[in-house]
C-alpha positions in Angstrom: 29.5 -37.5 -45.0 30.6 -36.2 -41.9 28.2 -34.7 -39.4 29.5 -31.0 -39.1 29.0 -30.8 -43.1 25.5 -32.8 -42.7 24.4 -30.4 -40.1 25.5 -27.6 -42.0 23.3 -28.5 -45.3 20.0 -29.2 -43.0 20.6 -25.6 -41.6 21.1 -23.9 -44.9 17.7 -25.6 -46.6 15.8 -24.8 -43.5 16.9 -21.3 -43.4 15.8 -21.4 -47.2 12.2 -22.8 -46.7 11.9 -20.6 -43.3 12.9 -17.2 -45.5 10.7 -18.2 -48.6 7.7 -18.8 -46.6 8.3 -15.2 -44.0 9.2 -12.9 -47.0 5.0 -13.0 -48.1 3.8 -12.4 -44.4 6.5 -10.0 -43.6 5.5 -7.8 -46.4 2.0 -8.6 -47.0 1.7 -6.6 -50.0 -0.5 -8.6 -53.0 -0.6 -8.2 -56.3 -3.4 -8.6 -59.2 -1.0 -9.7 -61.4 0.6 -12.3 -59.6 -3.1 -13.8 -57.6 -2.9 -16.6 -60.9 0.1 -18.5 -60.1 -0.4 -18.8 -56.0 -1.7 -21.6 -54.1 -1.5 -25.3 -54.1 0.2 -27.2 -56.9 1.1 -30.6 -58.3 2.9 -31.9 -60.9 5.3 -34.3 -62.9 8.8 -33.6 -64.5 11.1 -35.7 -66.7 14.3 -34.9 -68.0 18.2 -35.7 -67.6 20.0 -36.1 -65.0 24.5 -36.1 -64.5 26.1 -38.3 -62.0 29.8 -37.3 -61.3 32.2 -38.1 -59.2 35.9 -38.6 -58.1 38.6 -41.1 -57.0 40.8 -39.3 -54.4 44.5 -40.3 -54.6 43.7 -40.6 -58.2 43.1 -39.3 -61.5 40.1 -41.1 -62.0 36.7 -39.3 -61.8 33.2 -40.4 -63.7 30.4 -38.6 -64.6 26.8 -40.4 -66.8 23.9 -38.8 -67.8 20.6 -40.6 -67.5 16.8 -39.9 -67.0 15.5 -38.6 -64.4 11.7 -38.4 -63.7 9.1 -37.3 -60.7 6.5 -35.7 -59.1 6.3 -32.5 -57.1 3.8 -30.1 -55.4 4.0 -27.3 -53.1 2.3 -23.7 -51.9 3.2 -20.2 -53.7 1.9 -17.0 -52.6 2.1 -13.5 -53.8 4.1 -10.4 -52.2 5.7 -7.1 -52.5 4.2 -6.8 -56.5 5.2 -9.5 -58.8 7.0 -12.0 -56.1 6.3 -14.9 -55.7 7.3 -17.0 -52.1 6.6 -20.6 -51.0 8.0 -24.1 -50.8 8.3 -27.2 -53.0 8.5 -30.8 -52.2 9.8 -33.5 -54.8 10.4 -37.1 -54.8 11.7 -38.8 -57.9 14.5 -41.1 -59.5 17.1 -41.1 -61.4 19.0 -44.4 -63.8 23.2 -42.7 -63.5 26.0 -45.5 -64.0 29.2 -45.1 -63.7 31.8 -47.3 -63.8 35.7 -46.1 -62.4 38.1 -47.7 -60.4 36.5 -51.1 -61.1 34.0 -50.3 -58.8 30.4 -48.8 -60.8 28.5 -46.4 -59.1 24.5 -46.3 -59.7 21.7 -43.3 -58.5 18.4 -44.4 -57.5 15.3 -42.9 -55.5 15.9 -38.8 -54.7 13.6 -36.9 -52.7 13.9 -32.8 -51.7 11.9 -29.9 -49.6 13.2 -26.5 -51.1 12.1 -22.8 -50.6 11.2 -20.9 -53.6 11.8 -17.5 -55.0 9.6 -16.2 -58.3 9.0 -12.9 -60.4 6.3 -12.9 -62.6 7.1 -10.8 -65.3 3.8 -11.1 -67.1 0.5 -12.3 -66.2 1.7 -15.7 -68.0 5.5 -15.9 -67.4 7.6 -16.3 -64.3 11.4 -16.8 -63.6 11.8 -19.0 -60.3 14.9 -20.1 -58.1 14.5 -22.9 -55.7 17.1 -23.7 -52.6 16.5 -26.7 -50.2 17.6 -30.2 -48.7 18.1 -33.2 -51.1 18.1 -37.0 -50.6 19.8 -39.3 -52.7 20.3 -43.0 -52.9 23.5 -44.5 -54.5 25.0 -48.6 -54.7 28.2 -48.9 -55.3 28.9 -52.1 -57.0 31.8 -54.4 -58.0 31.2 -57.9 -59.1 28.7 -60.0 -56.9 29.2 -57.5 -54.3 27.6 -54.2 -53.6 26.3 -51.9 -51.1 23.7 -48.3 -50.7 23.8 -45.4 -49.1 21.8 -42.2 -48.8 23.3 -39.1 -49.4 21.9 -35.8 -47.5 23.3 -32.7 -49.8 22.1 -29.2 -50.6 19.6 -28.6 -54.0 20.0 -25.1 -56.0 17.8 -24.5 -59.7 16.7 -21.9 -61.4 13.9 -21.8 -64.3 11.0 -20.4 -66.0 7.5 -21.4 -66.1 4.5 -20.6 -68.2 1.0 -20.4 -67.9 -0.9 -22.2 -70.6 -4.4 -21.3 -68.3 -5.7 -20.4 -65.2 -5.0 -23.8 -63.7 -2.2 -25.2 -66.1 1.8 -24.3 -66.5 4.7 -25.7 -67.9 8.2 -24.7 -66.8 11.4 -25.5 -67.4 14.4 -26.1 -65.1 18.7 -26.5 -64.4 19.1 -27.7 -61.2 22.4 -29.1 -59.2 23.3 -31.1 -56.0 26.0 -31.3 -53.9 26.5 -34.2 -51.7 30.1 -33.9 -50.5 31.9 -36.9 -49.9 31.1 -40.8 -49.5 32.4 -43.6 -48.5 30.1 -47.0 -49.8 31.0 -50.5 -49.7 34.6 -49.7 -48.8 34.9 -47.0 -52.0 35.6 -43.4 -51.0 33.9 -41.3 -53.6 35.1 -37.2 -53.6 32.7 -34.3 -54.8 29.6 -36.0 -56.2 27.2 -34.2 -57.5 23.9 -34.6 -59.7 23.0 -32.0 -62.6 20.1 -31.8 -64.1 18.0 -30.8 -66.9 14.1 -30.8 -67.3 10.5 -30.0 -68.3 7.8 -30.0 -66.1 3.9 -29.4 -65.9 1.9 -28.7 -63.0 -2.0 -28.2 -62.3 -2.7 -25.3 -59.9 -5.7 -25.9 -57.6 
């Protein structure tokens, strides 16, 4: 990846996790309705996750869904009414294989710091958008020989979460990545990206 588009995606998710967390003490307004779903949380998601790819110079491109699974936990606080600010940090891993070109291409560990955006529309319900930095670890593979890389790209989702009780939510999620370009183990690969899909609960402390 080069390093004007690498420095470009660290200064997007910073400005993301800066904004998130000056919106609440900018406005300083709180909310009764909101006060259940701030604070510290942790939790675990599972779900699956789309590796895809292309060949530049051909018509080859791959994509392979597999599971992806991790855990998360972060800080939320209250403003202006029903929003919600704060940021969320997430490491986790994902099984994608694809094979193109004779060369097969594999996700591994993934790790991301995001800012995040809610609305609680109910004392119970909240729709959420996350924006941030994302990690990602790919080997490129072809025979006995093979080679990793991490990726540095830019990590967008929106979902909905629920509270169950005072201290326990589910939520739900769609969230993509965008890594650029990569060259690894003497493969250029164009445009890869990770989708995912997945369910989540988290404990509120």
């Amino acid at each position: 990846m080069s390093d004007n588009l690498e420095e470009k995606m660290i200064r997007t998710a910073t400005a993301a996790i800066a904004l998130s967390l000056a919106l609440p003490l900018a406005l300083g307004v709180t909310s009764a309705m909101a006060a259940g779903l701030d604070g510290l949380y942790a939790g675990a998601d599972i779900g699956i996750g789309t590796l895809k790819y292309e060949v530049p110079g051909t018509d080859l491109s791959g994509d392979d869904d597999g599971l992806t699974y991790g855990a998360f936990g972060g800080w939320r606080t209250n403003f202006n009414g029903n929003w919600i600010g704060g940021v969320e940090a997430r490491i986790g891993d994902t099984d994608s294989n694809i094979f193109a070109g004779g060369v097969t291409l594999s996700s591994g560990r993934e790790w991301s710091v995001s800012g995040l955006l809610g609305y609680q529309l109910d004392p119970r319900w909240m729709l959420f958008g996350t924006l941030g930095y994302d990690n990602l670890k790919l080997r490129a593979h072809s025979g006995p020989a093979s080679a990793s890389d991490t990726l540095d790209g830019i990590r967008l989702s929106l979902g909905a979460e629920y509270a169950l009780t005072e201290q326990i939510s589910l939520r739900g999620s769609l969230d993509g990545s965008a890594y650029g370009n990569e060259t690894i183990a003497g493969a250029r690969f164009d445009d890869i990206t990770m989708g995912r899909a997945s369910i989540a609960a988290l404990y509120r402390f």
